[in-house]
C-alpha positions in Angstrom: -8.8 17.8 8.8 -12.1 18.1 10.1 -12.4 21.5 11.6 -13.4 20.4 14.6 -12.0 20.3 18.2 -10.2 16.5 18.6 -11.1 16.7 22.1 -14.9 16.6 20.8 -14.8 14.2 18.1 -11.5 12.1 19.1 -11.4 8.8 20.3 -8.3 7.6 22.2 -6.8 5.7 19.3 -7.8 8.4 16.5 -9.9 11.0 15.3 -13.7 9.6 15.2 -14.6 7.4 12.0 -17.7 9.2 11.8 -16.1 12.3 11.1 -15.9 13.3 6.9 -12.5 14.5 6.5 -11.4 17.5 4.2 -9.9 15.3 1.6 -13.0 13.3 1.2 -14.7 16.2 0.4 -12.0 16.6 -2.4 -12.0 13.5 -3.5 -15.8 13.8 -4.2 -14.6 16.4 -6.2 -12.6 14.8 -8.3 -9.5 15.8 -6.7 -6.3 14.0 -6.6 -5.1 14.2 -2.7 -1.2 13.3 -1.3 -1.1 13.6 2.6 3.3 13.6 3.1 4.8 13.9 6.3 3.3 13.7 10.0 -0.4 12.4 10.1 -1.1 11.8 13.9 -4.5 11.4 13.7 -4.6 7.5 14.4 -2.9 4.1 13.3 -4.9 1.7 15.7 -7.1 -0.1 12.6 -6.3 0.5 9.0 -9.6 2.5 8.6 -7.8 5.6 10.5 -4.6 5.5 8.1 -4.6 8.4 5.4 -5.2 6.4 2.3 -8.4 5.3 4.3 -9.8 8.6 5.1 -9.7 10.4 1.9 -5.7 10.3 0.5 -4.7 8.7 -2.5 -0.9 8.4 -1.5 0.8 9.2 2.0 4.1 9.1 2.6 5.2 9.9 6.3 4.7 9.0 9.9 1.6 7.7 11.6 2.4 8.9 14.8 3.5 12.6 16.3 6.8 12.7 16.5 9.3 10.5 15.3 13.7 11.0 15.2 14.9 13.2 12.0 17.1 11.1 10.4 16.6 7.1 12.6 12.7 8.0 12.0 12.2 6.1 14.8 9.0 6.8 17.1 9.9 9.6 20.1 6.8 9.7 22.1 7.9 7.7 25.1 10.1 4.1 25.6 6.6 2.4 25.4 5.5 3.8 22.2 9.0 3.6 20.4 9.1 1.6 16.9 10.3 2.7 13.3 7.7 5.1 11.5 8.1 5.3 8.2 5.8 4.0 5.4 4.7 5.1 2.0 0.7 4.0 1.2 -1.4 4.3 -1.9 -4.8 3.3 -2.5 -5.0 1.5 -6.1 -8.7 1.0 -7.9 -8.2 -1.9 -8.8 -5.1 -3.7 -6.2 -6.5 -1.8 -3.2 -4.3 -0.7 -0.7 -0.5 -0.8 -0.8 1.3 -0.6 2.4 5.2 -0.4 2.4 7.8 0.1 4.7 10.2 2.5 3.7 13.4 1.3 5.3 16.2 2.4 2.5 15.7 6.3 3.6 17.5 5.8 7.1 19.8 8.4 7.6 18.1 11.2 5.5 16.3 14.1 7.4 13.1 13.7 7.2 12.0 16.7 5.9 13.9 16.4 2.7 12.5 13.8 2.1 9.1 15.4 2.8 9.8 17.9 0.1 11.4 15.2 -2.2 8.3 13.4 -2.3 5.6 16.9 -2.2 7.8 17.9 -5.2 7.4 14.3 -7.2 3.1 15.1 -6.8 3.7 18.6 -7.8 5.3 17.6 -11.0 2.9 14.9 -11.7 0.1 16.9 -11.3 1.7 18.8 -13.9 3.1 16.6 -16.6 0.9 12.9 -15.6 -2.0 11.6 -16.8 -4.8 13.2 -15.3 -6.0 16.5 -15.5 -7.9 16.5 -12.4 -6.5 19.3 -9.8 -5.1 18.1 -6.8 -4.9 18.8 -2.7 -2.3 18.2 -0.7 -1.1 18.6 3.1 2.5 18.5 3.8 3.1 18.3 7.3 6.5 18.9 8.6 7.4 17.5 11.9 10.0 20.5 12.1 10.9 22.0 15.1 8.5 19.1 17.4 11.1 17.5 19.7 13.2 15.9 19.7 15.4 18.8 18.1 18.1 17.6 15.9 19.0 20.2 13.2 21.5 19.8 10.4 25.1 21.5 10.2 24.2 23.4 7.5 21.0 25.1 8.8 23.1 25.9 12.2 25.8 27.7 10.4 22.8 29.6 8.8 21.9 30.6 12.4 25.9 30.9 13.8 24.6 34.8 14.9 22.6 33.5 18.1 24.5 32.8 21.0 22.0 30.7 23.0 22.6 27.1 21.8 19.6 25.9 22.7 17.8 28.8 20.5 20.4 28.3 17.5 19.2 24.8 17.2 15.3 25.7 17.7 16.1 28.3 14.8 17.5 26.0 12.5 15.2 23.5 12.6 12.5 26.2 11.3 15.3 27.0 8.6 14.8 23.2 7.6 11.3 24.2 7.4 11.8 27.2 5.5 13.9 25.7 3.0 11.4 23.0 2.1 8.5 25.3 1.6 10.9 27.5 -0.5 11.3 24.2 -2.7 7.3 23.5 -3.1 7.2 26.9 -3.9 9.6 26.7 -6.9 8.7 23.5 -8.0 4.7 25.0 -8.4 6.1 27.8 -9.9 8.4 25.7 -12.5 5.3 23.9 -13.8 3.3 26.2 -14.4 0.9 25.9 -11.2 1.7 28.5 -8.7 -0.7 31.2 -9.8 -3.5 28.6 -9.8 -2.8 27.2 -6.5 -4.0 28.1 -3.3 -1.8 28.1 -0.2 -2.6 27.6 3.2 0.2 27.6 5.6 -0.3 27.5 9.4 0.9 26.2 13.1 -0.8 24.1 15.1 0.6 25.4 18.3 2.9 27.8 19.9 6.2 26.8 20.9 6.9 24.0 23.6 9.0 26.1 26.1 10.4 22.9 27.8 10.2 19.3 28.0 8.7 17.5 31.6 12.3 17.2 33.0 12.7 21.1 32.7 14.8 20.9 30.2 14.8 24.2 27.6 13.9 23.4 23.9 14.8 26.6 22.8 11.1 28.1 22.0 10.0 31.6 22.5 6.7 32.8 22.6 7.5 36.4 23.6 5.0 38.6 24.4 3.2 36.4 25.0 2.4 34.3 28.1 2.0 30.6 28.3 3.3 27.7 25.6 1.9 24.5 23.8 -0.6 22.9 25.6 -2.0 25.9 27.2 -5.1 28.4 26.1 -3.3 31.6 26.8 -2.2 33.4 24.3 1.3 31.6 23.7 -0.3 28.5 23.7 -2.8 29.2 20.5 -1.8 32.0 19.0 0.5 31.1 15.7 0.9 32.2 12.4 -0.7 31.7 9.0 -1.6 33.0 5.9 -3.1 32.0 2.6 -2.1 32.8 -0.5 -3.5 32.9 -4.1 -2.1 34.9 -6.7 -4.9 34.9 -8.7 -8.1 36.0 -6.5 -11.3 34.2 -8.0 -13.8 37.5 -8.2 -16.9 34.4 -7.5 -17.2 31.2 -5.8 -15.1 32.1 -2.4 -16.9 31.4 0.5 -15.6 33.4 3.9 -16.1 31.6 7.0 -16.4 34.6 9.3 -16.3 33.4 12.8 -16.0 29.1 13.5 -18.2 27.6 16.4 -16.5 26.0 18.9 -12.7 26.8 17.5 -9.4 27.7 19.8 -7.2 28.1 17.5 -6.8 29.6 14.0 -6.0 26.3 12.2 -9.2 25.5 13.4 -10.8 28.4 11.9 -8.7 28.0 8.5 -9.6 24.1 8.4 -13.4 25.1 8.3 -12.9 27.6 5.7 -11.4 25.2 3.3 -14.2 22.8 4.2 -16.6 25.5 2.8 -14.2 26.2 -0.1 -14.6 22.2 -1.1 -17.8 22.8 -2.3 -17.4 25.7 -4.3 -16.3 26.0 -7.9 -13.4 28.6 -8.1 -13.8 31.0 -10.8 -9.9 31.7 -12.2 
């Protein structure tokens, strides 16, 4: 969101106020912004919450990993609770904080997608005409893993249970991306949309009891939470069909960065304050 290394400019409940967040760059720009699915960057005051820090709506979990389809909390017997809550930030009511309690049993990232593709199409078809920005953050494959039955008869051809499971919850993935992908394409946006996908890590080979999540990093050595080459090295791409001949500003090499979602983060902090030519 910032570009910056969170062990820098983090505090131990949340990324630093003083930091200016991508979206409030945006917003500055008369963007509309949407932050769905995992936000993790800090839920200790209201201040830190999305709709606070540069969203107009989120819809998602405040913390880092939660249970697919309970959404309950999974980082630990101290920090468990149910995390799921839909905000928007009103002109005129302020903010609107709700507890979305009716969705219990639905895996999470259909719902992710169900609610990306409601902004998509009312970017399209609502009111304004101002362009918009949004981050969908899928929680898929962070632990715990707990695929569907029909993404693990999808990946029936791998033995390994462990890795059949790991594989279908990046099918999940797949799928919803696939989705926000049609749904830009069916209104019309697609060709006028830039798209940034990326990792934040590489896989988490095991969890602290030794137990095997299924994750290959292969060849490379070392995993999540590690600076080998495992550890940070992750794919990513962006996309734009239509390539603006002016206006693109190319971030070369980013200061202090470990990772390429650093490196991507700081790039589209330079592209906030450019006009793209299309």
């Amino acid at each position: 969101m910032s570009g910056n290394r969170a062990v820098y400019y983090g505090t131990e409940h949340g990324l630093a106020l003083s930091e200016t967040l991508l979206p409030q760059k945006l917003k500055a720009a008369n963007y509309n912004t949407y932050m769905i699915g995992k936000w993790h960057l800090g839920f200790a005051d209201w201040a830190m919450t999305p709709v606070r820090r540069g969203f107009d709506y989120f819809f998602g979990m405040y913390g880092g990993s939660a249970t697919y389809r309970t959404h309950m909390s999974y980082e630990g017997p101290r920090k468990s609770g149910y995390d799921l809550f839909e905000d928007t930030l009103h002109p005129e009511e302020g903010l609107k904080h709700q507890v979305v309690n009716d969705r219990k049993g639905t895996f999470s990232e259909l719902l992710y997608t169900e609610k990306a593709i409601e902004k998509i199409d009312e970017s399209a078809y609502g009111a304004s005409n101002n362009p918009f920005f949004m981050v969908v953050a899928y929680s898929n494959p962070h632990a715990p893993i707990e695929p569907m039955d029909r993404d693990l008869e999808q990946n029936s051809h791998i033995d390994n249970e462990k890795r059949r499971a790991m594989a279908a919850m990046i099918t999940s993935m797949d799928y919803g991306v696939g989705r926000l992908t049609t749904a830009l394409q069916n209104t019309n946006q697609y060709n006028n949309t830039v798209i940034i996908f990326l990792s934040d890590n590489g896989g988490h080979l095991m969890l602290t009891d030794g137990e095997s999540l299924g994750s290959s990093n292969l060849p490379f050595r070392g995993a999540k939470g590690t600076l080998y080459e495992g550890g940070v090295r992750t794919p990513a791409f962006i996309h734009l069909p239509h390539y603006p001949s002016t206006g693109l500003v190319v971030v070369p090499a980013a200061t202090g960065c470990h990772s390429n979602a650093c490196v991507w983060i700081k790039l589209a902090n330079s592209l906030s304050a450019c006009q793209l030519s299309m």
